[in-house]
C-alpha positions as CSV (number, residue, x, y, z in Angstrom):
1,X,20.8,263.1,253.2
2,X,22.0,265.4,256.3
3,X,21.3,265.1,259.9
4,X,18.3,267.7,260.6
5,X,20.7,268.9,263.7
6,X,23.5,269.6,261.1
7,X,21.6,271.6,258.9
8,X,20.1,273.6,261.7
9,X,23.6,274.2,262.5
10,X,24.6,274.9,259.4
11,X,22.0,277.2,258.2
12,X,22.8,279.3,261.8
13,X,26.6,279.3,260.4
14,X,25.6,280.7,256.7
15,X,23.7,283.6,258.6
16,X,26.8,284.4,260.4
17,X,28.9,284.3,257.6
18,X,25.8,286.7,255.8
19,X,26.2,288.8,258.1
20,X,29.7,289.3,259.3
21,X,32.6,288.2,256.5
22,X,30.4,288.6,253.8
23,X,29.3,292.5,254.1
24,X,32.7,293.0,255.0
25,X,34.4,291.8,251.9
26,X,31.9,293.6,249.6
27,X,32.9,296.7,251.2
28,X,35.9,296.6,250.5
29,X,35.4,295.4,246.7
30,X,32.2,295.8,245.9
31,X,30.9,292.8,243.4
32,X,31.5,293.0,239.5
33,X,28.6,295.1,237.7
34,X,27.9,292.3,236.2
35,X,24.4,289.7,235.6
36,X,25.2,286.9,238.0
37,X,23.0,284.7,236.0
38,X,22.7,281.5,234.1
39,X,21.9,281.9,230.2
40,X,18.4,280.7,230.8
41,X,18.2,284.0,233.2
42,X,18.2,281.3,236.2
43,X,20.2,284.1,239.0
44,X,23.0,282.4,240.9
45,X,23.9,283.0,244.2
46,X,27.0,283.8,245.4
47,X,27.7,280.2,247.6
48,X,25.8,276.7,247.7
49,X,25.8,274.9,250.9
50,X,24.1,271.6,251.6
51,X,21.2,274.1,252.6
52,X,20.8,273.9,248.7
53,X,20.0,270.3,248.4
54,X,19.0,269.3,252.0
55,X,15.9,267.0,250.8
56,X,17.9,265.4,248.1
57,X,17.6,261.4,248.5
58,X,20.6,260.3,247.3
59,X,18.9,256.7,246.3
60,X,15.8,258.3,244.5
61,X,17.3,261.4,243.2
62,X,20.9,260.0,242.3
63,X,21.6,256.9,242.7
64,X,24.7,255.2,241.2
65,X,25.8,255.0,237.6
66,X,24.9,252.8,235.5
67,X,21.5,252.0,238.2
68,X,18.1,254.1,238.1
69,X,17.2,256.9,237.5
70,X,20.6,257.3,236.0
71,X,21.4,260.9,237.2
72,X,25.2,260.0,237.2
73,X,25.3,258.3,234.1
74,X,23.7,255.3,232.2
75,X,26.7,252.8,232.5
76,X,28.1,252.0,235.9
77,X,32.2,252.6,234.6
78,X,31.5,255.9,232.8
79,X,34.3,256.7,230.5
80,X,36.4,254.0,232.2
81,X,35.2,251.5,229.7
82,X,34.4,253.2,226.6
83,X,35.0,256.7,225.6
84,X,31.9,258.8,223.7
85,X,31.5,258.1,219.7
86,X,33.6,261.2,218.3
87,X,31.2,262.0,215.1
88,X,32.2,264.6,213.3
89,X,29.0,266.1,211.0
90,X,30.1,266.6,207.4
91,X,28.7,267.4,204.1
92,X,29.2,269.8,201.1
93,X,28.8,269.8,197.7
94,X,28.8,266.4,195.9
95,X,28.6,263.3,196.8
96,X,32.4,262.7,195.9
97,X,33.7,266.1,197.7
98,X,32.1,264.5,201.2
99,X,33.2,261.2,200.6
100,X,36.9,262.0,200.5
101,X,36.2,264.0,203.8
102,X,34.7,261.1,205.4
103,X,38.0,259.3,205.0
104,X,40.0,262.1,205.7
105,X,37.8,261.9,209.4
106,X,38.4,258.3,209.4
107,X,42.4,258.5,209.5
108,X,42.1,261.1,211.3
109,X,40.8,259.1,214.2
110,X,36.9,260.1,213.9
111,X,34.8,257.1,215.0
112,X,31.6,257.4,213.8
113,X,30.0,259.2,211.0
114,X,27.4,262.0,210.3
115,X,26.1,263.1,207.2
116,X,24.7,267.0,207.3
117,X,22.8,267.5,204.0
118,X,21.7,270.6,201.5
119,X,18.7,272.2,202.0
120,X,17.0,271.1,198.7
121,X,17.8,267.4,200.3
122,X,16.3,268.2,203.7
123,X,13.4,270.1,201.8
124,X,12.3,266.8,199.4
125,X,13.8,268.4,196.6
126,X,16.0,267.2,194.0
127,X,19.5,269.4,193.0
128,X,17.6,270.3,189.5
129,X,14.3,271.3,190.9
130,X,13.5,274.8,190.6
131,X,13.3,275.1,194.3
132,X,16.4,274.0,194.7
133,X,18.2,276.7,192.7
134,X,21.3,278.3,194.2
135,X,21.1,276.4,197.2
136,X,23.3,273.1,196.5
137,X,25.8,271.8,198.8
138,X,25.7,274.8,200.5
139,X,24.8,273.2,203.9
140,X,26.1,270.1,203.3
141,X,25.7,267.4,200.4
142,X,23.0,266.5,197.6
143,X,22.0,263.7,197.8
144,X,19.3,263.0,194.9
145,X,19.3,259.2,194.5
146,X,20.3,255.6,195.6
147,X,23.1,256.6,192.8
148,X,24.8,259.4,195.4
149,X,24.2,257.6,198.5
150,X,26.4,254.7,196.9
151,X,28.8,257.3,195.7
152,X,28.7,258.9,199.6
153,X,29.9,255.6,201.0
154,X,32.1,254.2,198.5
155,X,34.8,252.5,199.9
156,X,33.5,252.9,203.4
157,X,32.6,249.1,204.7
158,X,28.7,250.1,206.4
159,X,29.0,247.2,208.6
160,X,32.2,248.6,210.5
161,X,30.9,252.2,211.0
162,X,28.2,253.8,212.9
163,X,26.3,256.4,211.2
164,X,24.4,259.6,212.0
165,X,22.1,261.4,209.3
166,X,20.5,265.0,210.2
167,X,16.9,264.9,208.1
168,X,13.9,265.0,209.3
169,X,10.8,265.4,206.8
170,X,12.8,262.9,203.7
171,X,14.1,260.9,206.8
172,X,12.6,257.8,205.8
173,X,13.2,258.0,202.2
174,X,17.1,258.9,202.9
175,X,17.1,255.7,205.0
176,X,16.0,253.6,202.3
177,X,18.5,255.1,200.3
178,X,21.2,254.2,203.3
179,X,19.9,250.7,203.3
180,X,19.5,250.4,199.8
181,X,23.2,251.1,199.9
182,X,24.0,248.8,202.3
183,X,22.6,246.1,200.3
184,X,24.4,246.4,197.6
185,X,28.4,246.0,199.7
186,X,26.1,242.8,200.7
187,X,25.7,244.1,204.3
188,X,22.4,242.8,206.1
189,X,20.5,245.5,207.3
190,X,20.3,243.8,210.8
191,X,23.9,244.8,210.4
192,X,23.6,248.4,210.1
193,X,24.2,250.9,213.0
194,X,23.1,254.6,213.3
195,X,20.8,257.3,213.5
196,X,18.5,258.9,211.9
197,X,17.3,262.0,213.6
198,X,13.6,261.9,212.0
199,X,12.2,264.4,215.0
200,X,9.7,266.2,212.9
201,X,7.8,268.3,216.1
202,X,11.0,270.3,216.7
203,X,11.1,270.9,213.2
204,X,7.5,272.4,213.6
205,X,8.6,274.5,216.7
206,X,11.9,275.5,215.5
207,X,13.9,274.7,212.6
208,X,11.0,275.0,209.9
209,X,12.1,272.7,207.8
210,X,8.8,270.4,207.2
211,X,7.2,269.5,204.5
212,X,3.7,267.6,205.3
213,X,1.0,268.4,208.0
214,X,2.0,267.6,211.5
215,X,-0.6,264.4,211.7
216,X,1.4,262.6,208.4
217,X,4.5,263.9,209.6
218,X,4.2,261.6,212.8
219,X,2.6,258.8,211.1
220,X,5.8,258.6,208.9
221,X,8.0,258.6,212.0
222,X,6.1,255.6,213.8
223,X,6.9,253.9,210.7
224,X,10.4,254.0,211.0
225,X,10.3,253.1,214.5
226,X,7.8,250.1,214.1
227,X,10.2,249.3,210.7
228,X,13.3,249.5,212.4
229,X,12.4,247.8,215.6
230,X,11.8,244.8,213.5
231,X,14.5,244.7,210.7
232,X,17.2,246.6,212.6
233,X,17.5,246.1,216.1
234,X,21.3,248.2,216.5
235,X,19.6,251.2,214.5
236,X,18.2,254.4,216.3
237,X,15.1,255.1,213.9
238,X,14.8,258.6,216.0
239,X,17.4,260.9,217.5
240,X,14.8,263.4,219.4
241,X,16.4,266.5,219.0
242,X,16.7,269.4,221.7
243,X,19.9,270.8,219.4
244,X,17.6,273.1,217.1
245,X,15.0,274.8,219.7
246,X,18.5,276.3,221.3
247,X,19.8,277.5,218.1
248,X,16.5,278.8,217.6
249,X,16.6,281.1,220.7
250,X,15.8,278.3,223.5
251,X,17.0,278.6,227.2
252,X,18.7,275.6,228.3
253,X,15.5,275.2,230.5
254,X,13.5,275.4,227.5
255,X,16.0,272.9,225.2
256,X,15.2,270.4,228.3
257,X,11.8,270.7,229.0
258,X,10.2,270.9,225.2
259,X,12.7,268.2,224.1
260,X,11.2,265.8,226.6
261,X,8.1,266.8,225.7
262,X,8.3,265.8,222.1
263,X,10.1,262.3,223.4
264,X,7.0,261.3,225.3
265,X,4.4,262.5,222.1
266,X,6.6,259.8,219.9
267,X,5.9,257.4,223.0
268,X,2.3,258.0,222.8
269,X,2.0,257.6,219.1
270,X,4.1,254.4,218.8
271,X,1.5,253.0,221.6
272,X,-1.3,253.9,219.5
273,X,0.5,252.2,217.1
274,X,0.6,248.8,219.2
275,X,3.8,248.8,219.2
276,X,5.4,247.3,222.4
277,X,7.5,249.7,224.8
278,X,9.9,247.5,225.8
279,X,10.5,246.8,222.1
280,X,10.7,249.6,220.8
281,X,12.1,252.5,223.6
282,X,15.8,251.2,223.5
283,X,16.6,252.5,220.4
284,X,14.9,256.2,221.0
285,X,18.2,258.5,221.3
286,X,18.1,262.1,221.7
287,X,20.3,264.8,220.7
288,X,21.2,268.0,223.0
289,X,23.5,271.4,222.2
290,X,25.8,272.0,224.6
291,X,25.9,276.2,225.0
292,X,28.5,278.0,226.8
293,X,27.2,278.3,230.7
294,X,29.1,274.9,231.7
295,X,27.4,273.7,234.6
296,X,24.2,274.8,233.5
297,X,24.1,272.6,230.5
298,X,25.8,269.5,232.8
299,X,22.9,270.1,235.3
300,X,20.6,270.0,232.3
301,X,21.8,266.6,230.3
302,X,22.0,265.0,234.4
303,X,18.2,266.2,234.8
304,X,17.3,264.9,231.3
305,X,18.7,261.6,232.5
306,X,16.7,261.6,235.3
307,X,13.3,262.7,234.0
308,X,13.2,260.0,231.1
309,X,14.1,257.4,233.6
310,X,10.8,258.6,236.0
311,X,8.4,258.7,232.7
312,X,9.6,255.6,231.1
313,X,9.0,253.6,234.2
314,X,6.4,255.4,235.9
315,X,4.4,257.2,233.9
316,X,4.7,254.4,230.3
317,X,5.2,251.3,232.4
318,X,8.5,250.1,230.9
319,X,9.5,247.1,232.6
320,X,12.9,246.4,230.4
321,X,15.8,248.7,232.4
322,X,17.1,249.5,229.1
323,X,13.7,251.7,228.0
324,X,14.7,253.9,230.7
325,X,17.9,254.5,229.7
326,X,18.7,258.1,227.8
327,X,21.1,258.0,225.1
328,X,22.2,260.7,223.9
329,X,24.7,262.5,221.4
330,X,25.7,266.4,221.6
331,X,26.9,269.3,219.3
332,X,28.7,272.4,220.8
333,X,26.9,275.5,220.2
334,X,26.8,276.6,216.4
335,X,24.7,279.8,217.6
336,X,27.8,280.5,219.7
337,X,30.3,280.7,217.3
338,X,31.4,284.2,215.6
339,X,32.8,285.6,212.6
340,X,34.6,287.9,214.7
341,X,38.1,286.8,215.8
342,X,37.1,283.0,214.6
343,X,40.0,281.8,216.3
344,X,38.2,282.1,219.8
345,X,35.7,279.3,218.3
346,X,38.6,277.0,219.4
347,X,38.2,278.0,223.1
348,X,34.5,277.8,223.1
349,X,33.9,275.0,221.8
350,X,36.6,273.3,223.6
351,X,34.9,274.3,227.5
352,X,31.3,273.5,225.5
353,X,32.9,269.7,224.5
354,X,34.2,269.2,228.1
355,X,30.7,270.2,229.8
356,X,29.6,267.6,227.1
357,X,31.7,265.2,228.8
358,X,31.2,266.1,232.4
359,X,27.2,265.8,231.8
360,X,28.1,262.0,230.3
361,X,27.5,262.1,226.8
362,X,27.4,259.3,224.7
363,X,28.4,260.8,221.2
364,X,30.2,264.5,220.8
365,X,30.6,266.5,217.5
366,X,33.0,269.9,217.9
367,X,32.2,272.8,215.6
368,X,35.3,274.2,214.3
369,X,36.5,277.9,214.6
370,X,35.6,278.9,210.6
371,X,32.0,277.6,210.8
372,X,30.7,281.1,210.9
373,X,32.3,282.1,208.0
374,X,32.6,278.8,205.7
375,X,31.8,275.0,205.8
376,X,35.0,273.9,207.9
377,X,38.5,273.8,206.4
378,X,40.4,270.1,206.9
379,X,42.5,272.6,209.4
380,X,40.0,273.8,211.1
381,X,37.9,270.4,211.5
382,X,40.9,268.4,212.5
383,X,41.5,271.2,215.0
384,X,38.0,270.4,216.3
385,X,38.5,267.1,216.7
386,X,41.6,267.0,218.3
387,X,40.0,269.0,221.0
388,X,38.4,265.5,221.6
389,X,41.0,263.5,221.2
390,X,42.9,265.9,223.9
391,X,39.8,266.1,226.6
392,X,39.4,262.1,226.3
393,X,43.4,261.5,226.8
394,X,44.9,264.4,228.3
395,X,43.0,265.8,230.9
396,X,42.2,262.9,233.1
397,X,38.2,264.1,233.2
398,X,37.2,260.3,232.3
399,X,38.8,258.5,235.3
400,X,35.8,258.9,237.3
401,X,32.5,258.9,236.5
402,X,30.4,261.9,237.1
403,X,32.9,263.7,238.6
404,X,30.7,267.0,239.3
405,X,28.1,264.9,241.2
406,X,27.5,266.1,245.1
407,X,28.3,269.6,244.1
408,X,25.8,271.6,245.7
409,X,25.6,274.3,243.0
410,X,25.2,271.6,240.1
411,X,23.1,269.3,242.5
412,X,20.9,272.4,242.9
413,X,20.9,272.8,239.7
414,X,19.8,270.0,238.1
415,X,16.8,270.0,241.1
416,X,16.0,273.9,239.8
417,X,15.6,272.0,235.8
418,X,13.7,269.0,236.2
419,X,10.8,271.3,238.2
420,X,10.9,274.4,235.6
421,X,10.6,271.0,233.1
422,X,7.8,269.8,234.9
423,X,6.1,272.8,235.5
424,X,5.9,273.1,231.0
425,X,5.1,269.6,230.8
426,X,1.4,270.6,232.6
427,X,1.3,274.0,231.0
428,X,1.6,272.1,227.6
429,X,-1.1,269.4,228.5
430,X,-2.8,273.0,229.8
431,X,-2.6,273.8,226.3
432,X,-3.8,270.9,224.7
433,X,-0.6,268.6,224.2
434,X,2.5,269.4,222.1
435,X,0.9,268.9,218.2
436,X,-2.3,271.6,219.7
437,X,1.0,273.5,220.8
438,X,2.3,273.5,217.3
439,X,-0.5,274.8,216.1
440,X,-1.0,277.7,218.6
441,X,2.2,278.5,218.4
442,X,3.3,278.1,222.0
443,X,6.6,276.5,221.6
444,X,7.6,279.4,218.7
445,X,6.4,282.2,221.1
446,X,8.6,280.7,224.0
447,X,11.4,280.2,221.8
448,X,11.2,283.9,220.3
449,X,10.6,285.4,223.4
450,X,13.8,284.0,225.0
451,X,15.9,284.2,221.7
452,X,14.8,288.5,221.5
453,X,15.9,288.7,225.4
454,X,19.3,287.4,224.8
455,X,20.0,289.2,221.9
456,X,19.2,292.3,224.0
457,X,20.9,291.7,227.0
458,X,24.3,291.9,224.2
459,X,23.1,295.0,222.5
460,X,23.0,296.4,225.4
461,X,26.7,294.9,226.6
462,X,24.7,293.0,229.7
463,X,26.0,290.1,228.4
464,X,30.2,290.0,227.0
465,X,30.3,288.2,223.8
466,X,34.5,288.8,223.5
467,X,35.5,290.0,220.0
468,X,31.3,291.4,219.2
469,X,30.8,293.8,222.0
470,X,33.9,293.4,224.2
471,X,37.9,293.3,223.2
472,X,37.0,293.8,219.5
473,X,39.9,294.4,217.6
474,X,40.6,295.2,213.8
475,X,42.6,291.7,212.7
476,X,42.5,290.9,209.4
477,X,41.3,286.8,208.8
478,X,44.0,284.7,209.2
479,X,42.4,281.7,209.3
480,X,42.1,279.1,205.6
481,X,38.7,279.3,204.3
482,X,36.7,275.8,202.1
483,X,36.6,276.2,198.5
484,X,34.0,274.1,196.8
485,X,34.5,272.3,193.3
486,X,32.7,275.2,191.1
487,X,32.3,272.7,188.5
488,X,30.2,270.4,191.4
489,X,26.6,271.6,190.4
490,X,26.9,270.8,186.5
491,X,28.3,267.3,187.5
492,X,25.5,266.7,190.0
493,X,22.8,267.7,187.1
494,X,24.5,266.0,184.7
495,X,24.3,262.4,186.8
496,X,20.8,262.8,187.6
497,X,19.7,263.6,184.2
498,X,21.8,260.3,183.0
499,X,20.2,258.3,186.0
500,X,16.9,259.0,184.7
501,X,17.8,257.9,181.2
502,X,19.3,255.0,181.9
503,X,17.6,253.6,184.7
504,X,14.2,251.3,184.1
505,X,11.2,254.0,184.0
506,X,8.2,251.7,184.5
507,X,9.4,250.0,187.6
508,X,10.2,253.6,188.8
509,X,6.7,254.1,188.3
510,X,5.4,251.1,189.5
511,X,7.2,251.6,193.0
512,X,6.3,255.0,193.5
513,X,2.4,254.0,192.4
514,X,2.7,251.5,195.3
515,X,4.2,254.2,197.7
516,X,1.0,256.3,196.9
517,X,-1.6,253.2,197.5
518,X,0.7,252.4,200.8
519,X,0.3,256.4,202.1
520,X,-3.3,256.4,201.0
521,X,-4.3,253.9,203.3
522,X,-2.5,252.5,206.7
523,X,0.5,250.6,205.3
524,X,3.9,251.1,206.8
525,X,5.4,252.3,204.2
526,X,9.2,251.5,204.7
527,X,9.1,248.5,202.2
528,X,7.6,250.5,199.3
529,X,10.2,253.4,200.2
530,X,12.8,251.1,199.7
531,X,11.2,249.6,196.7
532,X,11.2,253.2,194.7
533,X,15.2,253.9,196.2
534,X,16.1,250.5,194.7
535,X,14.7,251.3,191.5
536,X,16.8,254.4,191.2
537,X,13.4,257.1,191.8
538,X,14.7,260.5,193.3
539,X,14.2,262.1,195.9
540,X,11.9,264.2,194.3
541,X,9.9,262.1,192.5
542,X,9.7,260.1,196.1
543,X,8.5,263.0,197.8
544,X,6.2,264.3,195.3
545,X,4.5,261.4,195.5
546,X,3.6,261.6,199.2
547,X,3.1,264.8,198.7
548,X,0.3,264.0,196.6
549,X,-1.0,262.1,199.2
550,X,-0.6,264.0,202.4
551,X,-0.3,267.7,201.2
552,X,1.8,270.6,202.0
553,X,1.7,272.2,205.5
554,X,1.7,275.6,205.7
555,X,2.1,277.2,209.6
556,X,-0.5,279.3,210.6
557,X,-0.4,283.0,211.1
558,X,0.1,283.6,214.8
559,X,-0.5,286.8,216.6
């Protein structure tokens, strides 16, 4: 992109200035004592030049928005024509308590939804199950049955919003129960817009929250993919999730590079599948946090961009422009947020959202300041979303679309990303490919390794955390903290125990008998999903039944 005699002069310049105004300044103020490094440990140097980037092609490597491979952006007007989907995740306690806070987001301006559910829900479990005791609606709803899906969007038209649900292992059963729902407010499924984030591998490699062996795990997901590609072409059967490696510990490096990885294993298994690319790839979305180093994380959504774009096309063959395209939605940092001095959350999370914005997201959740302490306060979840509202209307940041793009630190960057990514793509097919990587528990080393350095480096004050091991102070809380309905558990028992009276038992048995024959062989098993959730079985009873089937994975001891 530069003249060869420019850079040669250039590059005799820098040494000049190394030499002469540089040495000067630092003896008369020394630099800070300070790391002068990204989070992923990446060392940053004191000025960029176009020495940084002087073999970048501006055509192959960035091209113009909305135009392969989409390192400024997948549409050509960026934020000019539509802003990001502001989808606030919700959920706690019952079905009722969430619902009122969905409409509460609603007025409040909150465009899309996203449901974040218990753990006995995202374990297969329902509220009454022994396993489930003292855990409901802790971290977010329970949601048993058809019956409290219906009760979760009561009054909410599912035709006129867009919406987001984080489960993984139950994800197809929790989608029939979403288009079960649907059915009956007489929407058409082909109606029905949203996510489901279904990525079991990360769930393997980070979060732990799995219930079958990797090898049914993945069979489930292509059957989503090959369901919803047919019946609902605006749905995303898969949100492929980086989000979870970082809170487990993950460098932004890492988040990128083993995110990507995962993508392409779906790829693989769908074409095993028979399943067309160019049918099927469109609706693959992805989901990235957003930590607090701001340029690194644009650099690393702008090199995600890029990378899909080169595998789709090159490596899979798409031919359709939109199989190339990463969507994406982001979360600011949970991991980030502390219990200390709460009310810095707000400042965090706001410089998190706008990297979110600069690196061209397509759908934003804010965490709010109490987070650490509660489930969020109305307060302190309209304050979150407000941040939004003020970054897309206030600041002028969406009048231009990549507007970091050409600088040669984030240029550099993004270059310094999509290598260390490419460099763990061939030490994972080293290793076998990602599910042999599950098992020899690559990805979890990685991911502890970089999670036990971090923590050091602020033990050791290396790295500031304000309010934990800098400017601490002794300030009482100030901020409101979520109460939930004490009475909500003994209603949610009570409804399931009159659901299974009431409801018709033998074609409860009948659908989950043909569930089992479906799982037992090669079926998709979508339709006899949805046949159990529109005969009222439970979650439970659902997953029981392919547990039968497919059997409980338990990770191996590694060493």
């Amino acid at each position: 992109m530069y003249h060869p005699k420019k850079i040669a002069a250039l590059r005799a310049e820098q040494e000049r200035w190394a030499t002469t105004a540089l040495p000067q300044t630092l003896a008369r103020q020394p630099e800070r004592q300070e790391q002068f490094s990204t989070r992923s440990g990446r060392p940053v140097q004191c000025v960029y030049t176009p020495l940084d980037v002087a073999d970048l092609d501006y055509s192959a490597d960035l091209g113009f928005p909305g135009e392969y491979p989409f390192t400024r952006g997948i549409h050509a007007t960026g934020y000019r024509g539509r802003l990001w989907t502001m989808r606030m995740f919700a959920g706690f306690g019952t079905a009722e308590e969430t619902n009122a806070r969905y409409k509460y987001l609603l007025a409040q301006g909150n465009m899309g939804l996203s449901v974040a559910f218990d753990l006995p829900t995202l374990m297969g479990y329902d509220t009454d199950a022994p396993e489930a005791l003292g855990e409901f609606g802790k971290c977010g709803v329970a949601v048993s049955s058809l019956q409290d899906m219906e009760i979760l969007f009561d009054g909410i038209p599912l035709d006129q919003v867009s919406t987001s649900m984080t489960i993984n292992s139950p994800a197809a059963a929790l989608w029939a129960f979403y288009i079960a729902t649907a059915e009956r407010q007489g929407v058409p499924i082909s109606a029905l817009r949203g996510t489901i984030q279904n990525d079991i591998l990360k769930e393997y490699q980070a979060q732990k929250e799995y219930i079958f062996p990797p090898e049914p795990s993945m069979r489930l997901v292509i059957d989503t993919i090959e369901f919803g590609t047919q019946y609902l072409p605006q749905w995303n059967p898969i949100s492929i999730s980086g989000y979870h490696i970082r809170e487990a510990g993950a460098t932004a490096a890492q988040e990128l590079a083993f995110t990507l990885a995962n993508g392409m294993e779906y790829v693989r298994w769908a074409l095993r599948r028979g399943l067309d690319i160019d049918e099927f790839a469109p609706r693959l979305s992805f989901f990235f946090n957003v930590h607090s180093d701001f340029f690194e994380e644009i650099a690393k959504l702008r090199a995600a961009r890029r990378i899909w774009a080169r595998e789709m096309r090159h490596t899979f063959g798409a031919r359709n422009p939109r199989s190339w395209l990463m969507r994406f939605h982001t979360q600011t940092a949970g991991v980030s947020l502390t219990a200390q001095q709460p009310e810095n959350n707000i400042v965090r999370v706001a410089l998190q959202a706008l990297a979110a914005v600069l690196g061209g997201a397509q759908s934003l959740h804010t965490n709010s300041m109490d987070e650490a302490l509660a489930l969020p306060s109305e307060q302190a979840v309209t304050i979150a979303l407000r941040t939004q509202q003020i970054i897309a209307h206030e600041t002028s940041v969406t009048n231009t679309v990549d507007p970091l793009g050409g600088s040669f630190y984030v240029e550099r960057l993004t270059n310094e990303l999509e290598e260390e990514a490419y460099a763990t793509f061939r030490r994972i097919e080293e290793l076998g490919g990602v599910l042999a990587c599950v098992e020899n528990g690559f990805f979890q080393q990685e991911i502890a390794d970089s999670a036990h350095r971090f923590q050091r480096e602020i033990d050791t004050g290396e790295r500031v955390i304000v309010g934990v091991n800098a400017f601490q102070g002794d300030e009482p809380l100030r901020i409101p903290l979520l109460a939930m309905d004490p009475q909500g558990y003994e209603r949610q028992v009570a409804r399931l125990e009159a659901l299974r009276k009431s409801r018709d038992g033998a074609a409860v048995e009948r659908a989950l008998d043909g569930l089992r024959q479906a799982a037992q062989g090669t079926e998709n098993v979508m339709p006899h999903l949805l046949a159990a959730a529109r005969a009222y079985a439970t979650l439970g009873e659902i997953m029981d039944a392919l547990r039968e089937v497919f059997g409980v994975y338990r990770e191996p001891l590694i060493v």
